[in-house]
Phi, psi and omega in degrees: 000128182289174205286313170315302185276008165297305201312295178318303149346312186293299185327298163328304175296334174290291181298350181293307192306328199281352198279284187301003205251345186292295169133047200259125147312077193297125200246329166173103208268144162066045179280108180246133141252143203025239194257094173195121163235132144248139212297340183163129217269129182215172246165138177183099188092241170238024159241132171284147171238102161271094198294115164256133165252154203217068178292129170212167187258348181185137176252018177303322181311279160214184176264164222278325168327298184295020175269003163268127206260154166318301194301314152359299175289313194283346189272345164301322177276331163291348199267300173295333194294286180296350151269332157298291185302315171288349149260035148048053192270164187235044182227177173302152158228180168194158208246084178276153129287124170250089183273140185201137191247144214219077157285116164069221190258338161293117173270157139246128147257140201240093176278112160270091264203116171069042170274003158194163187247183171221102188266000000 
């Protein structure tokens, strides 16, 4: 596995922890439908939250929530779409972001919560 997709990994894990640590349910990670993945599907209370995580090593280019792109969203809304429906869930749902940016030996991680809607 390249150097990237560790970074990435970690990242995931970093955020799971802050999620479950939040009082978030991990409901399922890395969930693919068709060419759609969401890094992880989570639960709290009556909302589902479908998480894009978003790992960098720097955000001077530009910032890393705005590296989710429309198609991006649209293919998370199909995804999330086809996961309510096949488990025949009944809850709010919403399309959070998570970011965590890596100074050094530091992480920040940054939960956006409800960072885009989908009508």
């Amino acid at each position: 596995m390249g150097k990237h997709n560790e970074f990435g990994k970690e990242g995931e894990e970093i955020a799971v922890e802050h999620l479950t640590k939040k009082g978030y349910n991990i409901l399922y990670r890395n969930y693919r439908y068709l060419q759609a993945e969401i890094d992880i599907i989570a639960k709290k209370n009556d909302d589902l939250a479908i998480v894009e995580v978003r790992s960098r090593r720097s955000d001077y280019i530009e910032p890393i929530a705005e590296t989710v792109t429309p198609k991006k969203i649209k293919l998370l809304v199909m995804a999330a779409n086809h996961y309510v429906t096949e488990n025949d869930l009944d809850l709010n749902v919403r399309f959070d972001i998570i970011t965590i940016l890596k100074n050094k030996m530091r992480f920040e991680l940054e939960h956006l919560e409800s960072a885009f809607y989908h009508f």
